[in-house]
N, C-alpha and C positions, 0 to 999 in steps of 0.2 A: 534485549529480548525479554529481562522479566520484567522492564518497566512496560512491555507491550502487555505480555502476559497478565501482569497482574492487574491492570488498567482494563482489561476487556473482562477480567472477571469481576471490579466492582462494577462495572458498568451493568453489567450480566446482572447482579444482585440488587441496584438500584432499578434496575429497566423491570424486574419481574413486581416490584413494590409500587410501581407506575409510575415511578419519578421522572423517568424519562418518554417521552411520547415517541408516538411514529415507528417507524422501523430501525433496526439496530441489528448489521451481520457482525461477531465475531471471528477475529482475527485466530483465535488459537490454535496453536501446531503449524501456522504458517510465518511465524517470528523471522526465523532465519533469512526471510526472503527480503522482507522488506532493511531490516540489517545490514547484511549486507550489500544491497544494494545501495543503501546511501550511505553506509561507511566510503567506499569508493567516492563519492561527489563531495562537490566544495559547496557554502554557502550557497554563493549565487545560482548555483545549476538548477534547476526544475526538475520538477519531478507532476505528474496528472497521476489521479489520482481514481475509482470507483466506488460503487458501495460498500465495499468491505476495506474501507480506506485508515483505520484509526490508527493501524502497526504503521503505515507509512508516514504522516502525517506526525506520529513521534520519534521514528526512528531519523526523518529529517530537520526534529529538533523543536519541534512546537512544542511547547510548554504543557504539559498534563493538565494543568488547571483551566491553562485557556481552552483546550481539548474538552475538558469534564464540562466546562459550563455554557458553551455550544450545544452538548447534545444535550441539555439542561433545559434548553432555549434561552440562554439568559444572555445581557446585554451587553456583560464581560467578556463572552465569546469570541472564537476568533473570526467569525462574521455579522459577531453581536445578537445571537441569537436567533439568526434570521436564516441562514443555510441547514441548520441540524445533522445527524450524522452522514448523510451520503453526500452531501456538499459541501462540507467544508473546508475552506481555503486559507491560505496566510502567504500570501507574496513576498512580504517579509523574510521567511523562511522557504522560499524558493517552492513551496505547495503554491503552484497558481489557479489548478483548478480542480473538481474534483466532480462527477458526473453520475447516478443512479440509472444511466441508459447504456444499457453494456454494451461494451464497444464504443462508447460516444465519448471519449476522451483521444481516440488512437489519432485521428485523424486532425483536431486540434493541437497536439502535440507536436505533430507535422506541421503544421503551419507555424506555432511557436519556432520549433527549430531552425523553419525558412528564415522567421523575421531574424533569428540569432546571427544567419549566415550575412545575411544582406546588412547587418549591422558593422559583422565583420568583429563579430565579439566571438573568446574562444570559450564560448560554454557549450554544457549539453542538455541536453531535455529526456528524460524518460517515463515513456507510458506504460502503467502498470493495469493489465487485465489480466482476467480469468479465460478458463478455455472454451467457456460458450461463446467468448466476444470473437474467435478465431474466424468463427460462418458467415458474421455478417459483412455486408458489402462495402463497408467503409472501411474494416481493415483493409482489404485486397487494396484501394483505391487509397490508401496512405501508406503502404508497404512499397507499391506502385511509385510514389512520387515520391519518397523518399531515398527510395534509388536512385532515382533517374537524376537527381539532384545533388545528390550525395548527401545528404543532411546530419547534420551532428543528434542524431536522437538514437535510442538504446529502449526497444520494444521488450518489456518484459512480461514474458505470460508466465502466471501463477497457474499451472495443471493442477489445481486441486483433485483432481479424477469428476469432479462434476461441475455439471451446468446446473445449480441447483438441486433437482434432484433426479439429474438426468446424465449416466456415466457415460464420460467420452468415448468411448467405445461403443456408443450409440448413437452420435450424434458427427462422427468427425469422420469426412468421407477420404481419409487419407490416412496413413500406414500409422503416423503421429505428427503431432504438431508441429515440430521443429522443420518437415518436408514442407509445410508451407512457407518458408522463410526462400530458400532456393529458387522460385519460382520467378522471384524477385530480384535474382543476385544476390542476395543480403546475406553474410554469412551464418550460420545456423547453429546454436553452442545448448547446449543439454545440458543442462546442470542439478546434482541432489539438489533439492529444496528444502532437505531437512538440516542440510548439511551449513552455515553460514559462513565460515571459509573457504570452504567451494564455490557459494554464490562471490564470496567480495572477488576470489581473483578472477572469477572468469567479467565481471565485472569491472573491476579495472582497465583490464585486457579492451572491452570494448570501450572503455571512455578513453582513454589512451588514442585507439584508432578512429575514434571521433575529433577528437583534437586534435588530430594530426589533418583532419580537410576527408580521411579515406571513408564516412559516408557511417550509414545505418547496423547495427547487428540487429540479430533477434536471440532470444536468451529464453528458454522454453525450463523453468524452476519447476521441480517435479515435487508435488509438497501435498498436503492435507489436512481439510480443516478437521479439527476433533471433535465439533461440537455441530449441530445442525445447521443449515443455508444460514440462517436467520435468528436473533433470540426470543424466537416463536415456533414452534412445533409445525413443519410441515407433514409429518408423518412418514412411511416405514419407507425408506427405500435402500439402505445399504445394513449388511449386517453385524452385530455389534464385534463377530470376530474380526472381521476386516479396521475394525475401528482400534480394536485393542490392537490388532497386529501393528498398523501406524504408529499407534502410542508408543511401542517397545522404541521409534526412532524420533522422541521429541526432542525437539533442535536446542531445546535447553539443557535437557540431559546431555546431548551428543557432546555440546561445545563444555559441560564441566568436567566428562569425563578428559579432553584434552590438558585443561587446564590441569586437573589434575597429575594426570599421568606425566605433564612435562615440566611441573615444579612451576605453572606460571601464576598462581596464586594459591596462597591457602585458605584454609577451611575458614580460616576467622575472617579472611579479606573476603569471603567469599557472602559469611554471615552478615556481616556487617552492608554491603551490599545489598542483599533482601532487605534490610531492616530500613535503610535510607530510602529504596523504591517504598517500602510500605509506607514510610513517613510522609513521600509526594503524594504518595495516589488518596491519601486520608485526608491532606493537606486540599487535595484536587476536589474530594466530595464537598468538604465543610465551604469552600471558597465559592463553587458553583452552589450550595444552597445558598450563601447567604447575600448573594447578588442579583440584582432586580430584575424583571422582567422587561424586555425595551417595550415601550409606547409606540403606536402608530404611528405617531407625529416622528420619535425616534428610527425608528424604523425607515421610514421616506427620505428621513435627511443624511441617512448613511445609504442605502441606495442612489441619491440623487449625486453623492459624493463619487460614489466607486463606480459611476455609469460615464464620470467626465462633467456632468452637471448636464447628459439628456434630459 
């Protein structure tokens, strides 16, 4: 979690000096989610990905550097500088895809998991959105078949309380999110999202009963971003007490007060810690600066590669 943390805050400070191009949502105060989440999965398991994809994307083990020099554009990236932040992928590390069309992962994800089944491999697949992607009609229509098939995949929505800057309680024609999972059959698990071992076991609990053949969960992570949609100013729509109020529950605090209080590390294991993320994520700027830009010509032949040679 502080390698998420700290990595979206240089990013944040690189992106506002222009080094970065294009769009860039921060992850911060939603650590816990992506965490926990693939603390629970092995290597090979998948994970899809959206625009606010960089916490999962590390917390599934991609390298920070290869991470930093992506949203760099540079050729070291881990899609060579060709994807940028809201698509960034590494098959490698079980990120297969990642998507800027909210909701436009959910239902690929489902199809990933079909092919998992028909392979007759025991992995699982999980797609990770926000609670605007809940309305549109390709969730319903891969919730849908993901039942009715049983599918080894593990639907997790991040309720940050908005769809940009638009709060759920405006937008969601149902009591809360989790009531849309039953419609389905699909079992329905409410989880803090501030919380990271609350996310890993109820986490577990569903990969577990995906492996076992018993089909779908939905996992509805109740969390909040700290900082705006975007690392650009959309303008006023929540208020700053509502924002401090969340911060009294950051998932990094939470998880050191445990540590603390149950003797599971100390202050200096703790230091030292900080001090090795700050050495990655320093290590991640100078690497992504001093790495080239791909060529056109480069460009095509990694494409024409990762297409099958269409």
């Amino acid at each position: 979690m502080v390698l998420i943390r700290r990595f979206e805050e240089k990013l944040l400070e690189v992106y506002r000096l222009g080094k970065v191009k294009g769009l860039a949502h921060p992850y911060i105060g939603q650590e816990a989610v992506a965490v926990g989440v693939c603390e629970a999965l092995q290597r090979d398991d998948y994970i899809l990905s959206n625009h606010r994809g960089h916490g999962h994307s590390l917390a599934k083990g991609i390298p920070a550097r290869d991470l930093m020099a992506e949203l760099y554009g540079k050729a070291t990236g881990v899609c060579c500088g060709i994807g940028g932040s809201m698509h960034s992928t590494y098959p490698e590390f079980g990120v297969i895809f990642s998507s800027a069309i909210v909701g436009g992962t959910i239902p690929i994800a489902v199809g990933v998991a079909l092919g998992l089944k028909m392979r007759k491999r025991n992995n699982v697949v999980v797609s990770f959105f926000g609670d605007g992607a809940v309305n549109i009609g390709g969730f319903h229509e891969a919730l849908n078949m993901a039942s009715l098939w049983r599918l080894p995949v593990i639907f997790v929505c991040e309720n940050n309380q908005y769809a940009l800057s638009t709060h759920v309680k405006r937008h969601l024609g149902a009591r809360q999110i989790v009531d849309r999972a039953c419609a389905y059959d699909i079992p329905g698990i409410v989880v803090d999202g501030m919380d990271v071992l609350a996310v890993y076991k109820e986490t577990v609990k569903a990969v577990e009963r995906a492996r076992r053949g018993e089909g779908p969960t939905f996992i509805e992570a109740r969390t909040y971003r700290f900082l705006d949609h975007g690392m650009y100013y959309v303008g006023e729509y929540r208020t700053k007490e509502e924002v401090e109020e969340w911060k009294k529950r950051d998932p990094i605090k939470l998880l050191l007060n445990v540590i603390r209080n149950e003797g599971i590390a100390t202050d200096e294991i703790i230091k030292a810690i900080n001090e090795e993320v700050e050495k990655e994520i320093e290590e991640a700027v100078v690497f992504a600066e001093k790495s080239e830009y791909p060529t056109l010509e480069y460009a095509k032949s990694i494409l024409y590669v990762r297409s099958g040679g269409l």
